[in-house]
N, CA and C of each residue as an Amber inpcrd file, in Angstrom:
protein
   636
 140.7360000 412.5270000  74.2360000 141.9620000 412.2630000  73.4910000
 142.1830000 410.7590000  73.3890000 142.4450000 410.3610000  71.9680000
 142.2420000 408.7060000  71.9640000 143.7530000 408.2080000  72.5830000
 144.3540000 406.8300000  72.2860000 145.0730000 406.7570000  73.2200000
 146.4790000 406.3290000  72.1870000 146.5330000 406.7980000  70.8180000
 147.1900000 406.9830000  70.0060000 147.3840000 408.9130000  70.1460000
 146.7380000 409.7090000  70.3500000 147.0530000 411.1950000  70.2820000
 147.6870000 411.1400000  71.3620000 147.3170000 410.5730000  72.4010000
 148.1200000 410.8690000  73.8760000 149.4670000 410.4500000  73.7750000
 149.7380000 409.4420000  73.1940000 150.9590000 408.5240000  73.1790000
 151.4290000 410.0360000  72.0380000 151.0770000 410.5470000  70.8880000
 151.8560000 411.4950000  70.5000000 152.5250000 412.6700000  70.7130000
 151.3950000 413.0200000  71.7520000 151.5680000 413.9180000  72.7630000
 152.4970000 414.1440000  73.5510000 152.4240000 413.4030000  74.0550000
 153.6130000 412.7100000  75.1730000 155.1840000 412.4500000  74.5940000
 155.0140000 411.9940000  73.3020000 156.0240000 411.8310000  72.5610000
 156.9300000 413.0110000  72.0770000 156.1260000 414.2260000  71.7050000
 156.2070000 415.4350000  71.1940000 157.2260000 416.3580000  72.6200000
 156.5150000 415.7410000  73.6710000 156.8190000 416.7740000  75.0090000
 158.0950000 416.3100000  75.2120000 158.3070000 414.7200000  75.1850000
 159.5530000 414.5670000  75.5930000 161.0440000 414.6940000  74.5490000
 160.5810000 414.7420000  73.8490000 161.5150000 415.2730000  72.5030000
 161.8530000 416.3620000  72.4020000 160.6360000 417.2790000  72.9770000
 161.3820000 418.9420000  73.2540000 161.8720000 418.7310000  74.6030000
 161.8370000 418.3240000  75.3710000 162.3320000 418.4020000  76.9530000
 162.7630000 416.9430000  77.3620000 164.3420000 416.5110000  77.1240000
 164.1520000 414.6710000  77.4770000 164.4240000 414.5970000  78.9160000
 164.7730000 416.3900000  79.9100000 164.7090000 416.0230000  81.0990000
 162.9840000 415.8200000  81.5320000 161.6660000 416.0290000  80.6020000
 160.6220000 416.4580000  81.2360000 160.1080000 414.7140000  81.8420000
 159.3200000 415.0290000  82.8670000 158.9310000 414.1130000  83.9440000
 157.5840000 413.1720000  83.0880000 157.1470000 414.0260000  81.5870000
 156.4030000 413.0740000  80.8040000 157.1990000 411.9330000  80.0510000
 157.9150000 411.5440000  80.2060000 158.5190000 410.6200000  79.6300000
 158.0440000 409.1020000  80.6010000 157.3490000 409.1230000  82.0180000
 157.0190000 408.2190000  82.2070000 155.5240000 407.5490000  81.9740000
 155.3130000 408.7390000  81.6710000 153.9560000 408.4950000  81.3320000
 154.2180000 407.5840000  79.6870000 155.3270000 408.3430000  79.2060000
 155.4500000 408.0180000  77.1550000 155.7520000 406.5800000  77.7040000
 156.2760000 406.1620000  78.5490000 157.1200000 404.8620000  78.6620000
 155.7240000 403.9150000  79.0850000 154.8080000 404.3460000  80.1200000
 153.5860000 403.4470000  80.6120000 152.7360000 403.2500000  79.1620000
 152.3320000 404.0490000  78.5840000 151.7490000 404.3660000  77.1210000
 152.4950000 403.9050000  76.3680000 153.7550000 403.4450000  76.1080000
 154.4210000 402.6140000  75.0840000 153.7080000 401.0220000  75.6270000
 154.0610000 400.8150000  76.7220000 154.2400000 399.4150000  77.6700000
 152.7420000 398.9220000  77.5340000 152.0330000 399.9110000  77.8800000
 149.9890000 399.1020000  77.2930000 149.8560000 399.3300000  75.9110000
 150.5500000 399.8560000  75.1020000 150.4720000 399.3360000  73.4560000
 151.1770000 397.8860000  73.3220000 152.1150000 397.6310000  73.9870000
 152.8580000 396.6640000  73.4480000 154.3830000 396.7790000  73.0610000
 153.9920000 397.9200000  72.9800000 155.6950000 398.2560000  71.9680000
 156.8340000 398.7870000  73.0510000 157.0140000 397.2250000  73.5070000
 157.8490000 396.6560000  75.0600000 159.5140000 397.4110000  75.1080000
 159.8060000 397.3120000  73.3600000 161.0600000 398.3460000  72.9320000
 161.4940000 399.1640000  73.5870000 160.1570000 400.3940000  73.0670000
 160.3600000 401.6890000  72.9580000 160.1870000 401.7210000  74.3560000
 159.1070000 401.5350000  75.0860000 159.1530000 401.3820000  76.7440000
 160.3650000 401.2000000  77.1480000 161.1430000 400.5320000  77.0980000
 162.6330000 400.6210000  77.9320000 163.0810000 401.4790000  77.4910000
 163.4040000 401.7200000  76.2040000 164.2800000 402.8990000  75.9910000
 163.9840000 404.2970000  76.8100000 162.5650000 404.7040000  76.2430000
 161.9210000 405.6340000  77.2830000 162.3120000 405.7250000  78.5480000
 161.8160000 404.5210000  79.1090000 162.1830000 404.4320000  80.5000000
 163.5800000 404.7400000  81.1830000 164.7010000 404.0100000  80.5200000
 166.0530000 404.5100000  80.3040000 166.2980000 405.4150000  80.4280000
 165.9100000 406.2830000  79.1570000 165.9660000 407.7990000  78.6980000
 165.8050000 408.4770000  79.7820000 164.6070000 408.6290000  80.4430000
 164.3010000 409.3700000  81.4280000 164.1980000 409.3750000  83.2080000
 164.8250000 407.7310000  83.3470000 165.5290000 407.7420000  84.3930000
 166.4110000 408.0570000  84.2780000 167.6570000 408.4250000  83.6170000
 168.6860000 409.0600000  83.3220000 168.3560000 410.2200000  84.1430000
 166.8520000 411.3830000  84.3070000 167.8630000 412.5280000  84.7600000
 166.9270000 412.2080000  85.7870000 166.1750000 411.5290000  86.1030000
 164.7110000 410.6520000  87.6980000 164.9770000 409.8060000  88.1520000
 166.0210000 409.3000000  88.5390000 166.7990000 407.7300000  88.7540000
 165.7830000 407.4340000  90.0950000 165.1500000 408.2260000  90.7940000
 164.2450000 407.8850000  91.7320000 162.8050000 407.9900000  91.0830000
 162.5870000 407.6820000  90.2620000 161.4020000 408.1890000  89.4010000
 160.7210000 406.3550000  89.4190000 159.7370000 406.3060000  90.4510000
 159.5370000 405.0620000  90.8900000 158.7300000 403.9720000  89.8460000
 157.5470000 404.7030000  89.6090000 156.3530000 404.0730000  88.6270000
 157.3490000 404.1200000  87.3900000 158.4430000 404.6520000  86.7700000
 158.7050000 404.5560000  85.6820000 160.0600000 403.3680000  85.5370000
 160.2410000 402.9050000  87.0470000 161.2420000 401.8540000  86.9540000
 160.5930000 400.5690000  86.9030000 159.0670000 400.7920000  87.6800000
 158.3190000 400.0830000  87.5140000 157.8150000 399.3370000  86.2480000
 157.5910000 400.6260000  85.3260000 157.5270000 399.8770000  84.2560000
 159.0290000 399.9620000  82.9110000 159.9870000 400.1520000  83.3560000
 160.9260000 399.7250000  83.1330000 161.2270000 397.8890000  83.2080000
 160.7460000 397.6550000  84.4020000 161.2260000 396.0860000  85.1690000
 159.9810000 395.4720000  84.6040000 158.7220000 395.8180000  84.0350000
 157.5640000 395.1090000  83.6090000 157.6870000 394.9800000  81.7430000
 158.5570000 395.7630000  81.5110000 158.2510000 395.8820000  79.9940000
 159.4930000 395.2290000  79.5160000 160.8170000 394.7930000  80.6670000
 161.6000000 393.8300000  80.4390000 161.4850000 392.5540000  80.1290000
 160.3850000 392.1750000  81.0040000 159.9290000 391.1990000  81.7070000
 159.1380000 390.4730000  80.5150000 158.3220000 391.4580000  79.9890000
 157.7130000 390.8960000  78.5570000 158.6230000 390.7940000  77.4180000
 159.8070000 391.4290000  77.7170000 160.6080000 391.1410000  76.3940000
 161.5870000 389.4560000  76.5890000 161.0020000 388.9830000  77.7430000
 161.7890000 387.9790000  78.2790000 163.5120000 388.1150000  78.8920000
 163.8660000 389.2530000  79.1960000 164.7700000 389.7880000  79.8700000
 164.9320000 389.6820000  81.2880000 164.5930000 388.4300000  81.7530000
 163.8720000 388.3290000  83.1870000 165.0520000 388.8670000  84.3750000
 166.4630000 388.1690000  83.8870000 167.3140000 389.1670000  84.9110000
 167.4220000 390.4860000  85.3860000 167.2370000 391.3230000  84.2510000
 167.5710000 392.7850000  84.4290000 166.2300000 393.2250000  84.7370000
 165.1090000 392.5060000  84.7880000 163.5450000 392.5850000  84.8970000
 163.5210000 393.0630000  86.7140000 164.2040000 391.0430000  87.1340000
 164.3820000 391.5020000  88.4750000 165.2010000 391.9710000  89.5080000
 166.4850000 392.6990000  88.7060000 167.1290000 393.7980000  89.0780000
 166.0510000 395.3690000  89.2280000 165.5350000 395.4300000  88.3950000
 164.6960000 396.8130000  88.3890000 163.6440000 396.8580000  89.6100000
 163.1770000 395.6040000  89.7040000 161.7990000 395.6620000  90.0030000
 162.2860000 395.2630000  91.4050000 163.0830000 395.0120000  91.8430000
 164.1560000 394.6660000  93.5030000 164.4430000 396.2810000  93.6800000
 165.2300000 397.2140000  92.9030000 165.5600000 398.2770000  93.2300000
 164.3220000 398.9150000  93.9600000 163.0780000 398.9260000  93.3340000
 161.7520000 399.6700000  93.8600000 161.2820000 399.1030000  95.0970000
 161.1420000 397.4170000  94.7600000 160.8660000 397.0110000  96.2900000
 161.5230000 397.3680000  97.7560000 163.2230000 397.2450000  97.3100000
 163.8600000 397.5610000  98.5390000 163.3580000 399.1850000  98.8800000
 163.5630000 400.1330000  98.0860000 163.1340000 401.7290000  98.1150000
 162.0110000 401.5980000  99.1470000 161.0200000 400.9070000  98.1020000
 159.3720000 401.1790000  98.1550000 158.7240000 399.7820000  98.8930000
 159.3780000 399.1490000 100.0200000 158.6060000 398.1350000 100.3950000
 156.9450000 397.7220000  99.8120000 156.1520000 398.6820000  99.9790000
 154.6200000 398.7530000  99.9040000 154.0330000 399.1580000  98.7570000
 155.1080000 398.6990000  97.6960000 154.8200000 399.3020000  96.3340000
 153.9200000 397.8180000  95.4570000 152.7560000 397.6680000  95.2750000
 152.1990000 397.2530000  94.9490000 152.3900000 396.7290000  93.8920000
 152.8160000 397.3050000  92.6420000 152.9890000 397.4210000  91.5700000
 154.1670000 396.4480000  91.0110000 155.4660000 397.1070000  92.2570000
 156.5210000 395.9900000  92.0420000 156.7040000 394.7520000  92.5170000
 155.7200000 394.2220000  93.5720000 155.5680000 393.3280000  94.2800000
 154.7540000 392.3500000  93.3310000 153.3710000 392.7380000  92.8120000
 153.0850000 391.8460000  91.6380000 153.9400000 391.8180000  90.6760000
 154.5750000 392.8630000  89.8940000 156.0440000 392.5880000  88.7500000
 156.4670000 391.1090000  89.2160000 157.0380000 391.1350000  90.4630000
 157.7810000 390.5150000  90.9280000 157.0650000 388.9070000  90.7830000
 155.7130000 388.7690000  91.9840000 155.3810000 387.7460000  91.5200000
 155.5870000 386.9480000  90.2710000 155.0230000 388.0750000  89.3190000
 154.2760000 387.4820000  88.2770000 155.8550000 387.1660000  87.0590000
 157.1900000 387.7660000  87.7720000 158.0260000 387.0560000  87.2590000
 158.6070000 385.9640000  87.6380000 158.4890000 385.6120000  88.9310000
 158.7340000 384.3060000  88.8980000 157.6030000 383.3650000  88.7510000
 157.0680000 383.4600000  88.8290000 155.9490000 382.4050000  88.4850000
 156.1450000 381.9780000  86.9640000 156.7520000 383.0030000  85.8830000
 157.0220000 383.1150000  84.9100000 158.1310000 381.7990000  84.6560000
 158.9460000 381.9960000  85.9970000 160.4330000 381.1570000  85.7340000
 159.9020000 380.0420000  86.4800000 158.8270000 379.5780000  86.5450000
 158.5090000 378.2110000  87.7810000 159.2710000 378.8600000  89.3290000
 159.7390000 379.4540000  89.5940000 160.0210000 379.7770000  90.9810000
 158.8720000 379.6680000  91.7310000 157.8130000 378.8920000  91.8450000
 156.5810000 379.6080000  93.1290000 156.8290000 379.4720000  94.2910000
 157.5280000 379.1080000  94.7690000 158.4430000 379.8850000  96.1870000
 157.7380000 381.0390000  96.3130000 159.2760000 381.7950000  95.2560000
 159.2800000 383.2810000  95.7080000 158.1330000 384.0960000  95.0640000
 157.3870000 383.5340000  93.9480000 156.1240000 383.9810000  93.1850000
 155.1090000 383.9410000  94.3050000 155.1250000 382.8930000  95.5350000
 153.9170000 383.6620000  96.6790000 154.6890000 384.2550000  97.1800000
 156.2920000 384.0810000  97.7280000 156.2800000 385.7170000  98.9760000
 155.9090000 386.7390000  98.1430000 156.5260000 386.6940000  96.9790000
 155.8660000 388.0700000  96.4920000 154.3900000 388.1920000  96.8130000
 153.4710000 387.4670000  95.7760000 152.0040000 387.6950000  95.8950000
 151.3230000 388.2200000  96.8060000 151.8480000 387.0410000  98.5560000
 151.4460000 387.3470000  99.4090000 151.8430000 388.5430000 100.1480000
 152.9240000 389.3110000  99.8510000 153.1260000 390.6410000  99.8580000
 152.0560000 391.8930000  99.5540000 151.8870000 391.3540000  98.0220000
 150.1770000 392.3190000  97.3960000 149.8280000 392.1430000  97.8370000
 149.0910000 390.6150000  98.1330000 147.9470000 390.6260000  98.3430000
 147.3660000 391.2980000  99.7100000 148.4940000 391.5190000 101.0350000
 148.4180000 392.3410000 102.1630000 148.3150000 393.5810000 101.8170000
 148.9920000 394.2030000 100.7690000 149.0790000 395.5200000 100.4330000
 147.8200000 396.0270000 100.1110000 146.7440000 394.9000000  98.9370000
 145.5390000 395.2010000  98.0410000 144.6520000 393.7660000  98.8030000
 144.3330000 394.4120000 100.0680000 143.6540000 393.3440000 101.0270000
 141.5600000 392.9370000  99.8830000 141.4560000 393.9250000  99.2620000
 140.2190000 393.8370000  98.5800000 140.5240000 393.1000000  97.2990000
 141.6380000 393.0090000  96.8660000 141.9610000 392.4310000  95.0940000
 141.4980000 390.7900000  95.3970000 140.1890000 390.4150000  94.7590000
 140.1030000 388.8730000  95.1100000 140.7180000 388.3680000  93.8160000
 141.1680000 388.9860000  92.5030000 142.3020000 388.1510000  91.4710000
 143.5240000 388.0290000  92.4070000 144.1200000 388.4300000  93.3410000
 145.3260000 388.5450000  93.5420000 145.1840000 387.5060000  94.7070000
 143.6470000 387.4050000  95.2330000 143.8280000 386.5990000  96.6810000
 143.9570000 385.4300000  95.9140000 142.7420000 385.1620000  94.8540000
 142.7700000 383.4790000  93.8610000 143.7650000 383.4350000  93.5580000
 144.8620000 383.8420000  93.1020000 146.5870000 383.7170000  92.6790000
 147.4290000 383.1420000  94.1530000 147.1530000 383.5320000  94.8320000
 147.6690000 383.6750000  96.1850000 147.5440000 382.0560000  96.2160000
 145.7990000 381.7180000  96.3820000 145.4940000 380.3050000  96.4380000
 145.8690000 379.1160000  95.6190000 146.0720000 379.9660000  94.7930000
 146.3700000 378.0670000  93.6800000 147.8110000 378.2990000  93.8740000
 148.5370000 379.3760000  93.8360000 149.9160000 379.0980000  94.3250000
 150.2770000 378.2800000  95.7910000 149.8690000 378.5630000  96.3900000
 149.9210000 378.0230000  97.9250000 149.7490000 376.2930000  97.5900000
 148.4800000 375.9170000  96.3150000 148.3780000 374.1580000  96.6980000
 149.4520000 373.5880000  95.8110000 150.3640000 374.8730000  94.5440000
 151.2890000 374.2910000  93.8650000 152.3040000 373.9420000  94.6530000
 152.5920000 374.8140000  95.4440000 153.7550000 374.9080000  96.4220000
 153.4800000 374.0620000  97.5700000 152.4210000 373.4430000  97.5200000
 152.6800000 372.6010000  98.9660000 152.2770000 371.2630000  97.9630000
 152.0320000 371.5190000  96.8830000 151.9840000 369.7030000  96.5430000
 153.5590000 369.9340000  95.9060000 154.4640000 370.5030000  96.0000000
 155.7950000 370.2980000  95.6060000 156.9850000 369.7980000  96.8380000
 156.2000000 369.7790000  98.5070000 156.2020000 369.5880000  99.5500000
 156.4780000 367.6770000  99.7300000 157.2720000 367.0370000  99.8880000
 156.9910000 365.9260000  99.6390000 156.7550000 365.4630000 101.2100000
 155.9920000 364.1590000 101.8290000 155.5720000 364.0030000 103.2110000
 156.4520000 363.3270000 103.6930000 156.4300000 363.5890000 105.5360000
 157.3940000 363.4680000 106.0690000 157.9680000 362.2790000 105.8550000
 157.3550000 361.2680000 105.7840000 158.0120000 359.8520000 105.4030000
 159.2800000 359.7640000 104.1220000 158.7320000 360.2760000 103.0870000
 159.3440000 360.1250000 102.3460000 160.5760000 361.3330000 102.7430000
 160.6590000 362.3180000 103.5680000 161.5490000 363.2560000 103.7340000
 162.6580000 362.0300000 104.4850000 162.2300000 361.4090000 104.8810000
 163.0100000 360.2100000 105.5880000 163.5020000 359.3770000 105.2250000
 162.8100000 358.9690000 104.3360000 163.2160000 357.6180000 103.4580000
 164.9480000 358.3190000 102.6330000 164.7320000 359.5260000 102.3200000
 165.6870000 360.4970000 101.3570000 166.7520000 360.2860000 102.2700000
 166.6680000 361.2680000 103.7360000 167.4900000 361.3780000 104.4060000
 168.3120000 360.2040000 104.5770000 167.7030000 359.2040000 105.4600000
 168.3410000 358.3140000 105.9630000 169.5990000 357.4010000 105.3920000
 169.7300000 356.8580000 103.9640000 170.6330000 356.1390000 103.3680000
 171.3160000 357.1770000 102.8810000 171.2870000 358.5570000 102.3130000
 172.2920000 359.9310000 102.4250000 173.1820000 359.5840000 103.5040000
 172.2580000 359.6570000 105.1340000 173.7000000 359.7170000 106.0970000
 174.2080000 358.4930000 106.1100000 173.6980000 357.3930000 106.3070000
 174.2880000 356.0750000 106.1650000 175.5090000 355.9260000 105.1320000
 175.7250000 356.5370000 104.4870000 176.5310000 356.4590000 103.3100000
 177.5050000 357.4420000 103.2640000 177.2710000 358.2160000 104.1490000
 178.3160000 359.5550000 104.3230000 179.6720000 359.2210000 104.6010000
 181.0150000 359.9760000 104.2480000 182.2030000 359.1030000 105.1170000
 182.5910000 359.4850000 106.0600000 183.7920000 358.7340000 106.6510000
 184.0990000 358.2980000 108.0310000 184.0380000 359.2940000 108.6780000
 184.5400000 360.8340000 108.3600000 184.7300000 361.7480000 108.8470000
 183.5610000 362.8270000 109.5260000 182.4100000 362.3530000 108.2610000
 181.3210000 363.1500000 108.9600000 180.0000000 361.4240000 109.7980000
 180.7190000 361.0950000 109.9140000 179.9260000 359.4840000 110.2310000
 179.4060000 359.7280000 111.6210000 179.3730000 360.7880000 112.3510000
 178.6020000 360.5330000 113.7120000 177.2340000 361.8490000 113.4810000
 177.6040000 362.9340000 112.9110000 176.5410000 363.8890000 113.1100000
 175.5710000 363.2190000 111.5100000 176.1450000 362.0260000 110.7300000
 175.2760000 361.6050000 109.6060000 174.2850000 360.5070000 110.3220000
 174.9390000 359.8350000 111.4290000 174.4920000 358.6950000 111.9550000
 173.2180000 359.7860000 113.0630000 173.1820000 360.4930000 113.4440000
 172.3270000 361.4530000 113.9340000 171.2750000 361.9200000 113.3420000
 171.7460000 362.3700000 112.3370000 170.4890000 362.8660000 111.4230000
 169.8730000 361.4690000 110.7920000 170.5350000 360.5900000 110.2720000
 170.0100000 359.0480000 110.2550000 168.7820000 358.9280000 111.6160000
 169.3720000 359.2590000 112.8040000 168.2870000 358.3220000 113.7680000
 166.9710000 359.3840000 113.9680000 167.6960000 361.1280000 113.9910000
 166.3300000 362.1790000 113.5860000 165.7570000 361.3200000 112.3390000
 165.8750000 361.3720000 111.5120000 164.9300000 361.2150000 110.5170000
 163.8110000 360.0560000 110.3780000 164.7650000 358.7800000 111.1320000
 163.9510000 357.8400000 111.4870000 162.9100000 357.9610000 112.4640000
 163.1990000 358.5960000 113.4000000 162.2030000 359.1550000 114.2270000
 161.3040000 359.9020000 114.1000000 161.4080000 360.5070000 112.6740000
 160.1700000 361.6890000 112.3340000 159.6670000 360.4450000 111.6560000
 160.0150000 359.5210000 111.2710000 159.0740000 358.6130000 110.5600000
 158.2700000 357.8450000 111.3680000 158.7650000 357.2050000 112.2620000
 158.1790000 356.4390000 113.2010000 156.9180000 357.4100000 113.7700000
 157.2780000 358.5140000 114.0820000 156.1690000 359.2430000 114.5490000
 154.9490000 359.4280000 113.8370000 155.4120000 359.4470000 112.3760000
 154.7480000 359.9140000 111.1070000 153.4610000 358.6480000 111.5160000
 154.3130000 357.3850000 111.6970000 153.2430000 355.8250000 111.5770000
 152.7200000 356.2670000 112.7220000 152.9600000 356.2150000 113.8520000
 152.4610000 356.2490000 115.1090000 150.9090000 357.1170000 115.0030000
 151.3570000 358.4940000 114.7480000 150.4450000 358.8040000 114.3310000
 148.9360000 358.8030000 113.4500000 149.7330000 357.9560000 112.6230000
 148.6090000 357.2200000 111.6070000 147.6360000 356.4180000 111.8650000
 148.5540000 355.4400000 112.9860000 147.7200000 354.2990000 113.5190000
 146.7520000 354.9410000 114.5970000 147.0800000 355.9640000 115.4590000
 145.9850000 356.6880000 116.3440000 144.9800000 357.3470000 115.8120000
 145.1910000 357.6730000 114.5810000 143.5350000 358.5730000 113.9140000
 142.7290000 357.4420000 112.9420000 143.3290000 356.3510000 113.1310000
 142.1380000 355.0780000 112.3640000 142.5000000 354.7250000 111.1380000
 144.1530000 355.4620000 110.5210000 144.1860000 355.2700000 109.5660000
 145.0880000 353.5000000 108.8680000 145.3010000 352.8150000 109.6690000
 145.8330000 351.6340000 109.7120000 147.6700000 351.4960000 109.7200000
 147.9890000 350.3760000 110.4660000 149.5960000 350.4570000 110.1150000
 150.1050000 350.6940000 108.9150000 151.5890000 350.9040000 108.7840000
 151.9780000 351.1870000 107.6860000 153.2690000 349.9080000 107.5690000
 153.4980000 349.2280000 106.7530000 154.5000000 348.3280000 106.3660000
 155.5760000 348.7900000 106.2770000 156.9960000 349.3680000 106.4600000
 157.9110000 349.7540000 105.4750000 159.1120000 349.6590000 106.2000000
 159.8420000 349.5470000 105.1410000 161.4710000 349.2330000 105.6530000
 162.0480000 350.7040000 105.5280000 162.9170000 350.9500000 106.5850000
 163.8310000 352.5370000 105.9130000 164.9400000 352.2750000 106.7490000
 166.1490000 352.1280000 105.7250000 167.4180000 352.1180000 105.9350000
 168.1230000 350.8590000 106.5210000 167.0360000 349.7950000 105.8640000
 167.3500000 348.7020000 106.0900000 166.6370000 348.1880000 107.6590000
 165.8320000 348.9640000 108.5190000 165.5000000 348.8490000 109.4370000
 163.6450000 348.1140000 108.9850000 163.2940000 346.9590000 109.5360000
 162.5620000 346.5030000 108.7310000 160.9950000 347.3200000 109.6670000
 159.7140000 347.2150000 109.3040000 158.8600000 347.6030000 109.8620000
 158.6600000 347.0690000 111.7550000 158.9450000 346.1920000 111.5500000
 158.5210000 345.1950000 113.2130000 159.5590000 345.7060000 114.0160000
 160.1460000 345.9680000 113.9500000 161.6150000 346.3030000 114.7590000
 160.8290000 348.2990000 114.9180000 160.2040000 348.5290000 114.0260000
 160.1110000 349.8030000 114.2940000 159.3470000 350.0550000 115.3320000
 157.9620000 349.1770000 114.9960000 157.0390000 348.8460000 116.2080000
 157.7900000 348.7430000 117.6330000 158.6780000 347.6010000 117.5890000
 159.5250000 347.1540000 119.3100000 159.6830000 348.3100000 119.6370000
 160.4360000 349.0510000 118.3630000 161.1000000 350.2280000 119.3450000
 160.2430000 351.1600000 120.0830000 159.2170000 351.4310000 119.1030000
 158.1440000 352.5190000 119.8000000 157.1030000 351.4880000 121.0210000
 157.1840000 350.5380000 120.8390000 156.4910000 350.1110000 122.1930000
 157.0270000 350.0000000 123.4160000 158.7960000 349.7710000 123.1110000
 159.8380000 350.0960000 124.1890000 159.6970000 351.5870000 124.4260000
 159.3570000 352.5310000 123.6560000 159.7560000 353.9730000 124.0700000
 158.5380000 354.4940000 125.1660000 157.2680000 353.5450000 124.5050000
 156.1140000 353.4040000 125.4130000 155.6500000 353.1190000 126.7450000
 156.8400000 352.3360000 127.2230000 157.1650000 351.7050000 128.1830000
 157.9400000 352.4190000 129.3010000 158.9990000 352.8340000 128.3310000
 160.1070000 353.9030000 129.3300000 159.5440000 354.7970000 130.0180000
């Protein structure tokens, strides 16, 4: 049966019966033609009387998703996950909608969700991977996490001025460590002023802390 008779088929059954349980199938068979429409409606239609009718919310939340409906996409495709933790299906949906919206955050928890689920899928492990170096080159290094911090609390007012002046001297200290470190694996000093605190003074301090 080609895959135009089936889709009629299917079409025929659920028109005499719109409680019958082929309507998710009419809705998956709308959704791999394309015709992203009629798939929701379907899908609609016949969660109406299957509201637990899982694969067909599934592709309910996938055939949104292509219509660029991304909210109500990941309303659908959340309903199955919470249900169906280990649902494969909605867990890539999911990915593959945020990745859609630049989210890759939550585009690897998802992934890395599948990809535990479908431990053999090596498309899903390579997705896994280039997400992981997007998301960590969006990671900026500790120095510069410092450089950010530090004139933030310096500048804070009077009221929050002691737990800002704190996170001021944490942050300086993840930096100092940051150099310290640098200079022990061969990679040479580092020059830099942060928060008005000039490089040499950073040195004293860590050679005083060396000392203590």
């Amino acid at each position: 049966m080609g895959e135009t008779t089936r889709l009629e088929e299917l079409k025929r059954r659920v028109e005499a019966d719109p409680a019958s349980i082929a309507f998710a199938s009419l809705a998956e068979e709308y959704r791999r033609a394309a015709r992203f429409e009629e798939a929701v409606e379907a899908s609609r239609a016949g969660l109406r009387f299957h509201p637990t009718y899982v694969s067909a919310r599934v592709t309910l939340g996938r055939s949104l998703m292509e219509l660029g409906l991304y909210d109500q996409a990941e309303r659908e495709l959340h309903v199955v996950a919470r249900s169906t933790p280990d649902n494969l299906a909605a867990r890539r949906g999911l990915g593959d909608l945020y990745w859609r919206q630049a989210d890759l955050v939550q585009a690897l928890e998802q992934l890395r969700l599948a990809s535990g689920l479908a431990p053999g899928d090596g498309e899903l492990a390579e997705m896994v991977r280039e997400l992981q170096l997007e998301v960590a080159a969006l990671e900026p290094p500790v120095e510069e996490q410092a450089l950010e911090a530090a004139p933030a609390a310096a500048h804070s007012d009077e009221v929050g001025a002691a737990p800002a002046q704190a996170v001021a001297i944490e942050a300086l200290e993840r930096f100092y460590r940051a150099i310290v470190r640098r200079r022990s694996s061969g990679r040479g000093a580092a020059t830099v002023e942060v928060a008005g605190v000039p490089a040499d003074h950073a040195s004293e301090s860590e050679d005083a802390r060396r000392a203590s």
